[in-house]
LUMBAMAR-217400 format. One line per 8 residues: number of its first residue (from 1); their letters; for each residue z, y, x of N, C-alpha, C. Coordinates in Angstrom, 3 decimals, padded with zeros to 6 digits. Each point is the difference from the previous one (the first is absolute). Example, Ala and Ser with C-alpha at 12.3 -4.5 7.8 and 13.67 -1.06 7.14 Angstrom:
# LUMBAMAR-217400
1) AS) 007.800:-005.690:013.190:000.000:001.190:-000.890:000.000:001.200:000.900 ~ -000.720:001.050:-000.350:000.060:001.190:000.820:000.730:001.090:-000.770;
//
This chain:
# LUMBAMAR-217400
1) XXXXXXXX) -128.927:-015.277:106.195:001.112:-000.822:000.393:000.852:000.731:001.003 ~ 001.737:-000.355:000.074:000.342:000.857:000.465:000.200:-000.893:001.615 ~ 000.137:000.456:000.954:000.638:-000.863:001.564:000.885:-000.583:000.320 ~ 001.031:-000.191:-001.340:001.270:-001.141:-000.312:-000.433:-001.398:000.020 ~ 001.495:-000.665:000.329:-000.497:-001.285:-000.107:-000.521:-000.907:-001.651 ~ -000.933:-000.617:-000.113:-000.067:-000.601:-001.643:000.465:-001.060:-000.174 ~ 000.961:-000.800:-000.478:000.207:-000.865:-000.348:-000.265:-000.523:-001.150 ~ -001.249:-001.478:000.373:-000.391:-000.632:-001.131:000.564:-001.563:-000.529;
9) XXXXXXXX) 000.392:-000.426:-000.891:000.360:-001.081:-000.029:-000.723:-001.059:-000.642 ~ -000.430:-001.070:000.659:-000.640:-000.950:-000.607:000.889:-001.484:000.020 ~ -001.019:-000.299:-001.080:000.570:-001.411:-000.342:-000.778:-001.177:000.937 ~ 001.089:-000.797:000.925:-000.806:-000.874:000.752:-000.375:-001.595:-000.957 ~ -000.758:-000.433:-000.337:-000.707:-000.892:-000.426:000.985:-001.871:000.190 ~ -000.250:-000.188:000.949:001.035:-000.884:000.204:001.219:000.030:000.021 ~ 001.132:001.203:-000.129:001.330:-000.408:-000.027:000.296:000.886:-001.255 ~ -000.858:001.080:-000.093:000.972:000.420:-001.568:000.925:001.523:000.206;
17) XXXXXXXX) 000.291:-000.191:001.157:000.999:001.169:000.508:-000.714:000.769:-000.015 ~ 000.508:001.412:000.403:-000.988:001.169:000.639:000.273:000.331:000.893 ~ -001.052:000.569:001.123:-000.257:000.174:001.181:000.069:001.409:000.123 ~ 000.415:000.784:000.938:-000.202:001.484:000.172:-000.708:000.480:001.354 ~ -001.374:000.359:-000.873:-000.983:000.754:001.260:000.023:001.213:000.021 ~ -000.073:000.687:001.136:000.180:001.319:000.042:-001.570:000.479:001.420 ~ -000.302:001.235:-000.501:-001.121:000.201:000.724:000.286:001.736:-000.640 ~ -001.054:000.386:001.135:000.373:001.166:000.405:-001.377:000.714:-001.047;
25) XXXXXXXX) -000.164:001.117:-000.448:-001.120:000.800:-000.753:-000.854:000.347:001.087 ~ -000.989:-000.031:000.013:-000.398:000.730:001.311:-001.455:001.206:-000.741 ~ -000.216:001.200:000.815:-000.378:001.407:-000.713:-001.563:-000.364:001.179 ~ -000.716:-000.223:-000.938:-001.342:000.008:001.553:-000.483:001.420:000.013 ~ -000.340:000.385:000.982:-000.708:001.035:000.920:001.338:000.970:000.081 ~ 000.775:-000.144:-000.363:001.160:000.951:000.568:-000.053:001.334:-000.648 ~ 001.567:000.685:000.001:-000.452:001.590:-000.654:-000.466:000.113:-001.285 ~ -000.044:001.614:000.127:-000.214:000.492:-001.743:-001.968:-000.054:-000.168;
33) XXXXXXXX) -000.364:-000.697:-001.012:-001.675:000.123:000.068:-000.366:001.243:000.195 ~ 000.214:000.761:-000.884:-000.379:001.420:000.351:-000.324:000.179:001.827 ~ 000.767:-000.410:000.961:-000.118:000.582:001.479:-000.582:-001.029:000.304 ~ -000.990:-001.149:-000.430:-000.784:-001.169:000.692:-001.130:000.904:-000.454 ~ -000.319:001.389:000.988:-001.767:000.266:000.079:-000.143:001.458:-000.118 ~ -001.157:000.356:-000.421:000.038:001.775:000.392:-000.866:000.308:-001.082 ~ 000.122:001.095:-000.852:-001.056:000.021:-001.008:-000.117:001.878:000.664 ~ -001.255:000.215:-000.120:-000.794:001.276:000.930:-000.725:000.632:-001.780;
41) XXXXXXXX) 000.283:001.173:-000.390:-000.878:000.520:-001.109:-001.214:000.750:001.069 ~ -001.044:000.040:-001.019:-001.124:000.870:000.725:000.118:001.532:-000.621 ~ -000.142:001.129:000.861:000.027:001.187:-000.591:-001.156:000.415:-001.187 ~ -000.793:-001.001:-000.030:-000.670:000.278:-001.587:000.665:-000.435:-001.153 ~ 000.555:-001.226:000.529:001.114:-000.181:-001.598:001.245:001.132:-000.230 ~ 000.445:000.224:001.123:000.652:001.247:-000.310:-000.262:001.343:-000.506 ~ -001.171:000.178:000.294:-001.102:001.337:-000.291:-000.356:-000.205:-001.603 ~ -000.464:-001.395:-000.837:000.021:000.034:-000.561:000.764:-000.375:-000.862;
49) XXXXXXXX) 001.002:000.158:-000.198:001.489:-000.147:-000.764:000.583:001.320:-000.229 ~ -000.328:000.881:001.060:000.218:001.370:000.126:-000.849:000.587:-000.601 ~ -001.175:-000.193:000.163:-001.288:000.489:-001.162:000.530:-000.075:-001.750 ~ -000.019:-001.342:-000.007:000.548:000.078:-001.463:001.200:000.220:-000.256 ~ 000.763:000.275:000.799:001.492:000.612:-000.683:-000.445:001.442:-000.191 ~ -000.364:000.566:001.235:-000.421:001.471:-000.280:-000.863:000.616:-001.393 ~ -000.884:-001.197:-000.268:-000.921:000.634:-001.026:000.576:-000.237:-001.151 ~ 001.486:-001.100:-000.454:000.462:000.263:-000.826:000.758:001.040:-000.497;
57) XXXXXXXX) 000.322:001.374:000.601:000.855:000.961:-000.048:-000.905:001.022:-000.701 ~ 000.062:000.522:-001.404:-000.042:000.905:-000.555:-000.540:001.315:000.879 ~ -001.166:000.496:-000.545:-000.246:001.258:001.136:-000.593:-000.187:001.182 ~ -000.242:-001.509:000.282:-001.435:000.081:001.009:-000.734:-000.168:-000.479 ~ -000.908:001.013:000.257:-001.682:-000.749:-000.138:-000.601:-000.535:000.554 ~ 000.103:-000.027:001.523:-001.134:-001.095:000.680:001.407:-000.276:001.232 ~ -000.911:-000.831:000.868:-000.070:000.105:001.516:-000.513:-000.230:000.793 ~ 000.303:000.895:001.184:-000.974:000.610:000.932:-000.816:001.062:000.120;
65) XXXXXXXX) -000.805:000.150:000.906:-000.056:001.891:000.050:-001.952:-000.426:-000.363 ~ -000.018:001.550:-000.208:-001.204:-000.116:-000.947:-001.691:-000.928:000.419 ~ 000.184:000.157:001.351:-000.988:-000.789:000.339:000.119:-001.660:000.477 ~ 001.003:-000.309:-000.259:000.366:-001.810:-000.025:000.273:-000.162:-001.582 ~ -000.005:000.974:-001.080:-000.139:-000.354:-001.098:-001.427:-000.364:-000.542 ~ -000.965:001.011:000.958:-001.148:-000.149:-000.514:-000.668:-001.370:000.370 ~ -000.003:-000.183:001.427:-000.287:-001.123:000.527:000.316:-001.141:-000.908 ~ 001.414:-000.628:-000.378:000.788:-000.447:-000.811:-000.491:000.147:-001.656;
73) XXXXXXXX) -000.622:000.883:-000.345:-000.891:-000.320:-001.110:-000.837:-000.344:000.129 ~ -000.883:000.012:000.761:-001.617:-000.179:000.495:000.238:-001.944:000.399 ~ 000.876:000.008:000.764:000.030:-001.840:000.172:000.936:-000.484:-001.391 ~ 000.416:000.712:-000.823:001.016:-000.861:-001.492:-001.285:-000.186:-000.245 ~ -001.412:000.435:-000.188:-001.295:000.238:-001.128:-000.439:-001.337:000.621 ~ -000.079:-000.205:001.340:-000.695:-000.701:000.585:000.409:-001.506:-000.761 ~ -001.102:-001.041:-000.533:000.285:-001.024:-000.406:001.018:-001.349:000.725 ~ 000.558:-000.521:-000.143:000.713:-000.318:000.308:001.303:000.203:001.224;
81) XXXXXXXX) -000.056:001.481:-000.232:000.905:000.738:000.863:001.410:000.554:-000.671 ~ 001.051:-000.473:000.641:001.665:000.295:-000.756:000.439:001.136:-000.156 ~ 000.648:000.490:-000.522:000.424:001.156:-000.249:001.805:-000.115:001.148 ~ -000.505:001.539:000.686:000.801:-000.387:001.123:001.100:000.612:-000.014 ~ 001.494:-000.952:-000.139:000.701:000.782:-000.432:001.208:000.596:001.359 ~ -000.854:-000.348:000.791:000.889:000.522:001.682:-000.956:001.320:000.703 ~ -000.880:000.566:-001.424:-000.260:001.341:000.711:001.499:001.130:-000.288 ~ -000.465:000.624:001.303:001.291:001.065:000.030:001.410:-000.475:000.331;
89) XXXXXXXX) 000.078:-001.528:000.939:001.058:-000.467:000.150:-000.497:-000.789:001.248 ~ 001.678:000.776:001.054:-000.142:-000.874:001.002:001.142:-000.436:000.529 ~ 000.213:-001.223:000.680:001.542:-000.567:-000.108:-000.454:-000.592:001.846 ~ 001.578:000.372:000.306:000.201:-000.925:001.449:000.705:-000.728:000.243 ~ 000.021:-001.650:-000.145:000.665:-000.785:-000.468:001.156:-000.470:001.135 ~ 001.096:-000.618:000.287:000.684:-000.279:000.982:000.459:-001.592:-000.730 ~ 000.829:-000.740:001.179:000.369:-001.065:-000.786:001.156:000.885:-001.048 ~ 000.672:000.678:-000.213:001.094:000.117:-000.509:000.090:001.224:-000.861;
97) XXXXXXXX) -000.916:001.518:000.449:000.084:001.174:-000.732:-001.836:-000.097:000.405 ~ -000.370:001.113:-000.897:-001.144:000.313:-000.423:-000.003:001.931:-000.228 ~ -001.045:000.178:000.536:000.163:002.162:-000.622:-001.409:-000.668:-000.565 ~ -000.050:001.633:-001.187:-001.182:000.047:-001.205:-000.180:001.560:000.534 ~ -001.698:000.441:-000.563:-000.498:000.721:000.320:-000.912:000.606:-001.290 ~ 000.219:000.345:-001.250:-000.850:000.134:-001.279:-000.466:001.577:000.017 ~ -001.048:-000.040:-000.433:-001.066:000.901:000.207:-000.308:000.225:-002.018 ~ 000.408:001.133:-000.589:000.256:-000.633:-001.847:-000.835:001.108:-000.455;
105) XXXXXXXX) -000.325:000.271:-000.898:-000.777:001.044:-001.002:000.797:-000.052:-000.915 ~ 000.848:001.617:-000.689:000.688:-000.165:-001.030:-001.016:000.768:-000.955 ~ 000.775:-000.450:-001.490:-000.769:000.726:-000.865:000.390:001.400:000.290 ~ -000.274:000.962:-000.839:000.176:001.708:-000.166:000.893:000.425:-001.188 ~ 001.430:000.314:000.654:001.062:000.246:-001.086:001.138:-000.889:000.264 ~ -000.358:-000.820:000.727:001.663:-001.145:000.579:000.637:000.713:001.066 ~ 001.187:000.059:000.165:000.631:000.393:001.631:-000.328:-001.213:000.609 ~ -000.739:000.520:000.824:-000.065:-000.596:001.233:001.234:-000.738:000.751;
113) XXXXXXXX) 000.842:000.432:-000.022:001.378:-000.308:001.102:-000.040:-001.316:-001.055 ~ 000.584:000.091:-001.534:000.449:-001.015:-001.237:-001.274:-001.289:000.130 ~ -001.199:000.539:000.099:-001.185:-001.498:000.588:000.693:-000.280:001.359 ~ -000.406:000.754:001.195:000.701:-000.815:000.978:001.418:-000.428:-000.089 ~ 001.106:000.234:-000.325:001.120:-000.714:000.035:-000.340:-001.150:-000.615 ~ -000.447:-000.269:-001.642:-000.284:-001.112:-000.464:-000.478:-001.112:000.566 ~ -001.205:000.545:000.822:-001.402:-000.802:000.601:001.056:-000.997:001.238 ~ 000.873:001.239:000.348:000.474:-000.171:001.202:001.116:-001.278:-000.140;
121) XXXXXXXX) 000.904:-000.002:-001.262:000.800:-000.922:-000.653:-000.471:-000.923:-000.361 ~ -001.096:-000.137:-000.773:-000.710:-001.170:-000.379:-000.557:-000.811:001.158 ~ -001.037:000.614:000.721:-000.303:-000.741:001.309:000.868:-000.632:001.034 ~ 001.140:001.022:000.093:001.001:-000.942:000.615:000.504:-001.354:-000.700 ~ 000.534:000.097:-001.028:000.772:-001.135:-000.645:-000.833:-000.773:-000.359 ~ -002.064:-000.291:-000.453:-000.588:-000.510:000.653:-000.504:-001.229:000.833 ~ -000.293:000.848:000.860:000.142:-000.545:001.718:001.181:-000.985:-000.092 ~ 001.550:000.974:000.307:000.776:-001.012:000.314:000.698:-001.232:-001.038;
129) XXXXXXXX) -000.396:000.292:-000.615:000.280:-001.402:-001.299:-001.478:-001.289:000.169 ~ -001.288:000.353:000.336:-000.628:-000.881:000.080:-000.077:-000.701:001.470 ~ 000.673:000.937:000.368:-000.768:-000.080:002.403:001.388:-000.468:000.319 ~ 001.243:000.781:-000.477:001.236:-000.503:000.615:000.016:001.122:001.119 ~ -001.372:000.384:000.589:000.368:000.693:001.228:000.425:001.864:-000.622 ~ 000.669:000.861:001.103:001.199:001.070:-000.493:-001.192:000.619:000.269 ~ -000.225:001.357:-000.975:-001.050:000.772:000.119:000.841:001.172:000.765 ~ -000.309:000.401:000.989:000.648:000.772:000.737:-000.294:001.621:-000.015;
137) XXXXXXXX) -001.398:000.633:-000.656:-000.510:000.959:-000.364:-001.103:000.192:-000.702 ~ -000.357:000.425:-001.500:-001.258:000.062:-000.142:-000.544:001.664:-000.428 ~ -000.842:000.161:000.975:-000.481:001.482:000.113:-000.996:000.041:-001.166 ~ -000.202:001.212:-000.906:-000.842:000.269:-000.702:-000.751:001.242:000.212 ~ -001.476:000.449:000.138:-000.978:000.607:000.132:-000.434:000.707:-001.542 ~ 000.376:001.222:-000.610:-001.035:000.455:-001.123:-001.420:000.497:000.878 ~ -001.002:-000.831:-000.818:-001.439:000.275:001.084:-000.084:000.591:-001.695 ~ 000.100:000.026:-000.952:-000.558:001.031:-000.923:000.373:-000.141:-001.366;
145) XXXXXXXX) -000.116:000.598:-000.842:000.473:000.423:-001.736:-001.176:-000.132:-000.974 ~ 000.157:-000.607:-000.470:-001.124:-000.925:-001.212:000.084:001.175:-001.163 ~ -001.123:000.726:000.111:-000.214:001.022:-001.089:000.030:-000.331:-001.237 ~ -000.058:000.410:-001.891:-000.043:-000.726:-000.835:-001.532:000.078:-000.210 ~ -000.447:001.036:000.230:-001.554:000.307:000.228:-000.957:-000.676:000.852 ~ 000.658:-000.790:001.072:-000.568:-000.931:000.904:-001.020:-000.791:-000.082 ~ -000.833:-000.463:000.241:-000.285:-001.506:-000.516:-000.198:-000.768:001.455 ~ 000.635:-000.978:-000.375:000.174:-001.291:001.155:-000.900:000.192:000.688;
153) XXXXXXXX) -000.118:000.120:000.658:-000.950:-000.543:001.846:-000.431:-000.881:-000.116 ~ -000.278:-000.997:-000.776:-000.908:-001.374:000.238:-001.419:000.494:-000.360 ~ -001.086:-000.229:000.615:-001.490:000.232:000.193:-000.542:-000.923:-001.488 ~ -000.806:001.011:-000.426:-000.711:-000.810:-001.618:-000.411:-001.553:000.686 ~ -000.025:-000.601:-001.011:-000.716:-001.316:000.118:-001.588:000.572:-000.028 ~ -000.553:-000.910:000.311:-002.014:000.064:000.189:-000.193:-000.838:-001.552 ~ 000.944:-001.060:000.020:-000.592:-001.271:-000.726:000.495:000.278:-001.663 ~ -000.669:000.178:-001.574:000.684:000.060:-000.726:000.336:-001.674:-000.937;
//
């Protein structure tokens, strides 16, 4: 409703004529809703939004550096344990801007610079399309190059 005056007209009962009431709209709690309150993200939801934007980019293979991958396989095995997708990602949240910190494993044969710019594009746009908040820098770390000869770092299972 808008803060103009409304004019309604009713029919009065005993004479037939019409009467003109006028009353004012009135807006309760005042202001735009949006500014009635404060909404605070936690730097894990940010960490992980950044996780999965990053791992959608062509040419990573993991993240994080080789011994939080291992760890990170050893608790995915563990039964009812998540697969964690804020390894190799760390975010410092503000009310308004946020910096990223990704730690990536590319495969062997991508430019490097062409993964990070991507990683770096994707994670931004991201972040600020789901958070609203301005990503102000996100640094990327090559901790290492995923051989084709490799085989993953996750520790055999015991159990068949």
């Amino acid at each position: 409703m808008s803060e103009t005056t409304e004019q309604n007209r009713t029919q009065t009962p005993d004479s037939g004529s019409e009467a003109v009431q006028t009353r004012k709209a009135t807006r309760r709690g005042g202001g735009d809703p949006a500014s009635r309150g404060r909404t605070t993200i936690a730097d894990g939801v940010v960490e992980k939004i950044a996780g999965l934007a990053a791992r959608d980019v062509m040419g990573v293979h993991a993240m994080g550096s080789g011994i939080s991958r291992t760890f990170g396989a050893v608790r995915d095995r563990v039964p009812g344990g998540a697969k964690s997708v804020t390894r190799g990602v760390k975010a410092e949240v503000g009310e308004v801007q946020t910096a990223l910190d990704l730690e990536i494993v590319v495969d062997y044969g991508v430019s490097i610079i062409d993964v990070s710019r991507e990683v770096r594009e994707n994670v931004i746009a991201a972040v600020e399309r789901m958070t609203g908040l301005e990503v102000v820098e996100v640094n990327i770390a090559v901790s290492d190059v995923k051989l084709p000869e490799e085989e993953d770092e996750e520790p055999e299972s015991r159990l068949q």
